[in-house]
N, C-alpha and C positions, 0 to 999 in steps of 0.2 A: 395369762400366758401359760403357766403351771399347766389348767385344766385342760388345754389342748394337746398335751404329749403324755405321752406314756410311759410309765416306769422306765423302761426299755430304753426309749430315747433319752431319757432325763440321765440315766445311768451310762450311757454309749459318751456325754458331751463334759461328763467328771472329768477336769482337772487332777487325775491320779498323780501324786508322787509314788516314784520309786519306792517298794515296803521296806527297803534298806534304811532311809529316812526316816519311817513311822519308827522302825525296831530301835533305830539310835536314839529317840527322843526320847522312848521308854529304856534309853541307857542299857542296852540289850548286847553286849560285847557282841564282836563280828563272827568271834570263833561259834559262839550258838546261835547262830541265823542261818537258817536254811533256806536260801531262797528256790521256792518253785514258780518262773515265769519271774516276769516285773514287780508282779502286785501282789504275790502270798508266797507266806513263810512259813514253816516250822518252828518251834522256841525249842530248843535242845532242853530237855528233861534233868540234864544236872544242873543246868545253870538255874530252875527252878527254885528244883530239891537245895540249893545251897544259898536261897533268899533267904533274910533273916524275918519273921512275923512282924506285921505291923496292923494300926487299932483302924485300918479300914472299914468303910461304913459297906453295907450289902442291900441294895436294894432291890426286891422283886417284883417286874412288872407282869400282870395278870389280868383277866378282863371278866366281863358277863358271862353267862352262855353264849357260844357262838350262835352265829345266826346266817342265810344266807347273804344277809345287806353288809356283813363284815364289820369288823371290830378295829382292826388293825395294831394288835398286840404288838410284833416286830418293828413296828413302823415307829410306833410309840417310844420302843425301849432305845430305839436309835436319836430318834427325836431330845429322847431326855437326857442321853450320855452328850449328844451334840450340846445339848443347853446348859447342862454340865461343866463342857470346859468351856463354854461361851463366857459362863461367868465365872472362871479361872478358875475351876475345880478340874483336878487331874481325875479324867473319867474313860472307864473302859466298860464298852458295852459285851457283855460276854453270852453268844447265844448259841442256838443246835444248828446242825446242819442240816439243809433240807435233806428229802429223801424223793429218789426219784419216781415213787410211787404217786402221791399228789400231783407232781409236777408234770407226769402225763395221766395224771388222771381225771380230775375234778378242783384241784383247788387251784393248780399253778403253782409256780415260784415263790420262795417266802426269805427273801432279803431286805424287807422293809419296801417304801415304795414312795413315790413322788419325791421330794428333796430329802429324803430322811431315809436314807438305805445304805447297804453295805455292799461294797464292788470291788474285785470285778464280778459283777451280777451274773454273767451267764456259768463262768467259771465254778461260781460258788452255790448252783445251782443245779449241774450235773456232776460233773466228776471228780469237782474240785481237789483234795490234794491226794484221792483213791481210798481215803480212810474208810467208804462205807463197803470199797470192794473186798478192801482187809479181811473185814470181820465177818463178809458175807464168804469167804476162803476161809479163814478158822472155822465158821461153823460148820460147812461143810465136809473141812477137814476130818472133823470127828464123826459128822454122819458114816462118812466114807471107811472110817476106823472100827467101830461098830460094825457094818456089815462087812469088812475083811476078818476082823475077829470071831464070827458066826461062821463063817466061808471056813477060814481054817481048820475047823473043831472046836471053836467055841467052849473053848478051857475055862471061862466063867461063866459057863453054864445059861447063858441069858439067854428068857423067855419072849419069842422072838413077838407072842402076843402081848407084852409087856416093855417093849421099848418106849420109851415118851419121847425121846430125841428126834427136831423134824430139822429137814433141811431149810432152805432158807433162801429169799431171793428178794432187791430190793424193788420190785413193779407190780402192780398190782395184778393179779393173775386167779381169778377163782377158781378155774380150771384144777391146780394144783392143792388148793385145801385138803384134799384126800386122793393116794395115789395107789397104783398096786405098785411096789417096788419089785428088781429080784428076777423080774420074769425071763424066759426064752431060753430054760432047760437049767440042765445041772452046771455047767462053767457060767452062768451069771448069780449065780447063788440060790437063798432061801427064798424063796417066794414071801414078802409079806405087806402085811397093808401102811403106809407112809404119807406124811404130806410137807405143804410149807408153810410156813409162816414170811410176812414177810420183813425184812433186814430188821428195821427198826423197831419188832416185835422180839427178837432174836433175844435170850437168856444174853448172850455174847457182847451184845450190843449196851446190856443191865450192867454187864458186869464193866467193860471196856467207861462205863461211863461212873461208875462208883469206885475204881480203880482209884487208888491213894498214888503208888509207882509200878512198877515193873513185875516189883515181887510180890507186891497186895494181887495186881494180874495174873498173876501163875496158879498165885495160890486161889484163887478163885475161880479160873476154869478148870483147873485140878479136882473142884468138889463139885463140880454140874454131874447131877443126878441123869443119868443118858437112861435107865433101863434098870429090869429087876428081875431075880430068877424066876422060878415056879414056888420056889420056898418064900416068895414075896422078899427078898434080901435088895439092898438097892444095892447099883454098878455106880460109878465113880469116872469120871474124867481120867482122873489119874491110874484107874484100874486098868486102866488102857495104853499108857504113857501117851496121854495125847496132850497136858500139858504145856509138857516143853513146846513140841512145832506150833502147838496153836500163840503160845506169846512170840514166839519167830516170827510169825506172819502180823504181830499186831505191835510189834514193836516200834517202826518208823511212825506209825498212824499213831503209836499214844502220846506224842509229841502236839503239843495243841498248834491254830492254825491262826496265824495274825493276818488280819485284811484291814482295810479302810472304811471312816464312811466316806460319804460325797464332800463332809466338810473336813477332810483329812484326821477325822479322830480315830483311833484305834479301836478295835473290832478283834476280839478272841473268839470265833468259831468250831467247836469242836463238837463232836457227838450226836448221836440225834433220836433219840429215844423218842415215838410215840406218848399220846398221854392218853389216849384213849384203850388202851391194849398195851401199854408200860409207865414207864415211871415218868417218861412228858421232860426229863433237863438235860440241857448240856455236863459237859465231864466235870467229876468234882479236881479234875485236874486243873482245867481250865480256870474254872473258877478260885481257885486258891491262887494260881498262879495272878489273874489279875489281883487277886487283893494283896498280893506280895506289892504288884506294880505299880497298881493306883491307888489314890485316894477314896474313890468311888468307884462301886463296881454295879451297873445295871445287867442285873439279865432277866430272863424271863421263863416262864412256864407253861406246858402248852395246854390250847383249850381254855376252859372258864375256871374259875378260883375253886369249882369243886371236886378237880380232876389234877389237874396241873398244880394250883398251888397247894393242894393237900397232900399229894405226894412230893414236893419238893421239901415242904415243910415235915411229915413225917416221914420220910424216907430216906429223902439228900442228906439235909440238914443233921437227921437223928444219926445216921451212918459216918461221914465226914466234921462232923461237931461242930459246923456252922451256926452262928447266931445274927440270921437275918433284923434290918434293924427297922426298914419298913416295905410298908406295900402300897404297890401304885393300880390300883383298879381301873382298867380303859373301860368306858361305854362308849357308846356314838346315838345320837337322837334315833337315825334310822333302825338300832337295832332294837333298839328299847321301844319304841313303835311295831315291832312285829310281835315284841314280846307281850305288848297291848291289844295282839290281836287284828293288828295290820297284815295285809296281803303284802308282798315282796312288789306288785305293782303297781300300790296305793300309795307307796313311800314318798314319792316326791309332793303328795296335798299337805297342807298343814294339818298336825291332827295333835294340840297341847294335852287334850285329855286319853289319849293311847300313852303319850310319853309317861304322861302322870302314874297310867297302868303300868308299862312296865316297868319301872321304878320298882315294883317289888322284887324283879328277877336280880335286881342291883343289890336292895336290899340286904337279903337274902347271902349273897358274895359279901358282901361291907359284915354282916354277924358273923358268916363263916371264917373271916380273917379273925376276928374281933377274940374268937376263942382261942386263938394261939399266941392271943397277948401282945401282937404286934398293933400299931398304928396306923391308919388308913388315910391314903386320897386319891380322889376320881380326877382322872384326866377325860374328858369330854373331847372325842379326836371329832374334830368340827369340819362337816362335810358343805358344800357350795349349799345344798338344798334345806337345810337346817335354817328356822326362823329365828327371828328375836323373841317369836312371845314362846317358840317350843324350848329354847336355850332358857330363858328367864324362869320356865316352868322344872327345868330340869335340877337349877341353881336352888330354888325355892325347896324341892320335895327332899335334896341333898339337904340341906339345912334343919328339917324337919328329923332323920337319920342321925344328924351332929356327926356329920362328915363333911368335907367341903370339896366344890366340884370344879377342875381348875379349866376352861378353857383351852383347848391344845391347837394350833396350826400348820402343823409341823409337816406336813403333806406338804401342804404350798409354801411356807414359807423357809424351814429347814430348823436352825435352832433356833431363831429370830422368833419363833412361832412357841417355843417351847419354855423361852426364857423366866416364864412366871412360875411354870410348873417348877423346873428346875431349884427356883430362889425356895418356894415351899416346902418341896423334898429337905432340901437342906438344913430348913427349920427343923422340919419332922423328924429326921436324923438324928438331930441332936439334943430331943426327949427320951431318957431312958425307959428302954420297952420291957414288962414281962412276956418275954417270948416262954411259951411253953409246950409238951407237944399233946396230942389228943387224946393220946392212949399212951398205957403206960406197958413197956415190955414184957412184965411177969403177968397179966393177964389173959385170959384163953384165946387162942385162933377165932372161934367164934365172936366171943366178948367182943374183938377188936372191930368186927367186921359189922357186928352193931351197933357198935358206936360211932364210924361212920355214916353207915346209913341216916341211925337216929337222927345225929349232927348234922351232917353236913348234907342230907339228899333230903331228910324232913320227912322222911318215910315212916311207917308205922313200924316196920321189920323185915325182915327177909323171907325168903321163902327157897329153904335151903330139904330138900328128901333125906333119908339116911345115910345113904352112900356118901352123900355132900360131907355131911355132917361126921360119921364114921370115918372117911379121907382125911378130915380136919384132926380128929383125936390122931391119929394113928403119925401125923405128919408131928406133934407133939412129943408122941412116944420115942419118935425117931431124932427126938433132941432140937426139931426146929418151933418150939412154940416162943423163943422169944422173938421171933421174922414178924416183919411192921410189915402190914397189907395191903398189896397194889391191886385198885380194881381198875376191871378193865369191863366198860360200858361205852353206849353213846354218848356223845358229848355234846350232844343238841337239846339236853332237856335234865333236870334235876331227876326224873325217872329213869325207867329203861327205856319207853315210846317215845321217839325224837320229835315226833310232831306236838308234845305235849309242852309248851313250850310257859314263860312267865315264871310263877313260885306255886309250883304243885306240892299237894300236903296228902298226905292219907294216903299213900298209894304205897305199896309193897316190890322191895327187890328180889327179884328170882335171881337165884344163882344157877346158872347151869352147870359149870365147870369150875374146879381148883388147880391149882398147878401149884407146885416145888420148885423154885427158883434157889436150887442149897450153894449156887456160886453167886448168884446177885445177893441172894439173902434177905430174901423176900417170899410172899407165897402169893398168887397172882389167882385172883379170882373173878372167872369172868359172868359175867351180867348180863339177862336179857338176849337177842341177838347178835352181839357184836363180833364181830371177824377177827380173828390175828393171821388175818391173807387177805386182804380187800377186794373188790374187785371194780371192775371202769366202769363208769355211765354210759348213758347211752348213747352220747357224745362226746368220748373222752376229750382233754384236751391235747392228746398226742393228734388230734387229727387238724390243729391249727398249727400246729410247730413244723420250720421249714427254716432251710437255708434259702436265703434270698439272691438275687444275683450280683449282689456284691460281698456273695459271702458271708453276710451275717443273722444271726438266727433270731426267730420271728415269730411272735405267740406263746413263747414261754412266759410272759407275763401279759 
């Protein structure tokens, strides 16, 4: 019955309670429940800050490389919080918020999907509670501050061919990657060259989501490096007093956002950082906040374990002093079959020895956990078209690894589907892990950025010019060499060639670009071709989405 409906409809026939319910259960006093609508809330920010610490378990679900057969990372993380309190563990699934770039563009909606998702789906999906327009208005805010500050006289001096500060927009738009700003005489200003990124690439969006409170907020967009004179000197957020208005406009949104799933368990949704072009986690508010709440806290990372969970792990974790306790690796047969060298159209034949192959691409994900000291299990999200002898082969090659592979159903079934996984986590939990992190802070920008590579991509080394490399000393000199390193590449392939797909070895990262992130506090360095402004296929998926004539929207999943 499951496989004949659609997310969409599965989600439209939830039994929702009132979120005033969910917030009472998690003992959430009325005075800090914000409700927006029926079904989402706000968690007022003092009621937070004034929970007292407790020895909360954190669990990170993470997957293979993506693929186009899909992984279903989200669907998992909700599936295992449902299985969770299925077997009376007080569990909260804490995850990003989509971004409405994907969602008309090429992936769709990402609130989990068949019995195992988070609703109200369309809500939480487009504009849910405005948090992304916040931060897409703070960052603007300052673009706009910036070029009134040049307009006036330009009392600090800033070199208009040296601004780094771009505007910013959450849809995917290539057109705008590079713009003339400025133009149509002397009352529109300096003529110069601009562009955008888009939301969830946004410095604003790093910082909005590594934010500890209010005032960690301030003080971190107060240090966003906008611009530099001619004497090379960097400009400062604060050089500007842009500050203060920009945490005015991010104030209501840093309040995290309680939803449901389908089997009424709590859902903290906030933030939503890219992984492929940022740091890939929801807000480390969020997450602290559930572990104040629950017992167990599943969330997730975006992309496959060499993007996502290595910047959660050295980035999140190392900044907020989290100590993750384990990690849940999702595969699916089909994806591991293209990883094998399967066509996206051969998927549905039996094919045990492609699975067998890409079992390396898994691999590969299972060592890269393995060095940060935490401990591993494969959730196997199990599709209609998946055999007994490709499932028995997939069990057998996890074996050979000394990992173990758990079966998941959770699509069709909900947490009924997940209940095994669940009972394992909980073992695994309760082995003490040496978590530790990859790189240690007093070593060089460079250093960090190859031991990445080495590690976790299995590349020979970089392929960084001097400029590259010169940008990197000089971001040192300027007092940022203890910044943990966010790369930003594709995420269809351990290289920078997305088609390159499996566990590829010997191949070299080209760096084209660095970036100064001095209010996330980070330095962002990009790889290969990858975008921080995406742009639509050649079918987006904005051209299936539609209001129906009963009013309800259609093709967003």
């Amino acid at each position: 019955m499951c496989a004949q409906q659609s997310d969409i409809h599965i989600a439209r026939k939830a039994n929702k309670k009132p979120i005033g319910e969910i917030a009472d259960d998690l003992k959430i006093p009325k005075q800090y429940q914000y409700s927006i609508g029926h079904h989402i809330c706000k968690i007022d920010q003092k009621y937070i800050e004034n929970l007292p610490e407790k020895k909360s378990k954190l669990i990170l679900v993470t997957a293979i490389t993506p693929t186009p057969a899909g992984e279903g990372k989200t669907t998992t993380s909700v599936g295992l919080s449902d299985g969770l309190n299925k077997i009376g563990k007080k569990s909260i699934v804490c995850l990003r918020e989509p971004s409405l770039g994907p969602s008309f563009g090429m992936k769709g909606g990402a609130a989990g999907g068949g019995y195992a998702q988070v609703v109200p789906m369309e809500n939480i999906n487009l504009h849910f509670t405005g948090d992304f327009h916040a931060i897409t208005s703070a960052n603007n805010l300052l673009a706009s501050l910036i070029d009134n500050h040049i307009y006036w006289g330009n009392k600090l001096e800033i070199d208009l061919r040296r601004v780094t500060w771009k505007r910013c927009l959450d849809l995917n738009d290539r057109a705008l990657r590079e713009i003339s700003a400025n133009l149509g005489g002397i009352a529109n200003g300096y003529p110069r060259t601009d562009g955008f990124n888009i939301t969830v690439a946004s410095e604003v969006m790093a910082i909005f989501c590594l934010a500890t409170d209010l005032n960690d907020l301030q003080r971190r967009l107060g240090n966003i490096t906008v611009a530099y004179t001619r004497n090379k000197k960097q400009i400062l957020a604060k050089d500007l007093k842009a500050e203060g208005p920009m945490t005015v406009l991010l104030k209501e949104a840093l309040m995290p956002n309680l939803v449901q799933t389908l089997e009424n368990n709590p859902a903290i949704i906030h933030g939503g950082p890219f992984a492929n072009i940022a740091h890939g986690c929801n807000s480390v508010i969020a997450t602290k906040a559930s572990l104040k709440i629950a017992d167990y806290v599943v969330t997730e990372a975006g992309f496959g374990a060499d993007l996502g969970a290595e910047k959660f792990l050295n980035i999140k974790c190392r900044k907020a002093k989290l100590n993750p306790d384990a990690v849940v690796i999702v595969a699916t047969i089909r994806a591991l079959k293209m990883h094998g060298g399967i066509k996206k159209e051969e998927l549905k034949k039996e094919n045990v020895e492609a699975v067998r192959k890409g079992v390396a691409n898994l691999n590969r994900h299972i060592n890269n956990i393995k060095r940060f000291g935490l401990p591993v299990i494969v959730a196997i999200n199990h599709f209609i078209d998946d055999t007994e002898k490709e499932m028995k082969a997939l069990e057998e090659e996890c074996k050979k690894i000394d990992v173990e592979a758990v079966p998941c159903q959770h699509w069709s079934r909900g947490s009924d589907g997940t209940i095994n996984l669940a009972e394992k986590v909980v073992e695994l939990v309760e082995n003490k892990n040496s978590f530790k992190f990859l790189y240690d802070d007093n070593i060089s920008l460079i250093e960090k950025i190859k031991t990445i590579v080495k590690d976790i991509y299995n590349a020979d080394d970089i392929v960084a010019d001097s400029k590259i490399r010169d940008q990197l000393k000089q971001f040192e000199k300027e007092g940022y060499g203890n910044f943990p390193i966010c790369i930003a590449k594709t995420q269809y392939s351990f290289s920078t060639d997305p088609n390159l797909k499996g566990a590829p070895s010997n191949h070299s990262i080209p760096i084209r670009e660095v970036r100064l992130c001095s209010g996330a506090e980070f330095i962002v360095v990009v790889c290969g071709e990858i975008m921080t402004m995406p742009g639509l296929p050649s079918i987006p998926a904005a051209n299936s989405i539609y209001v129906n004539d009963d009013g309800e929207i259609e093709g967003l999943f």
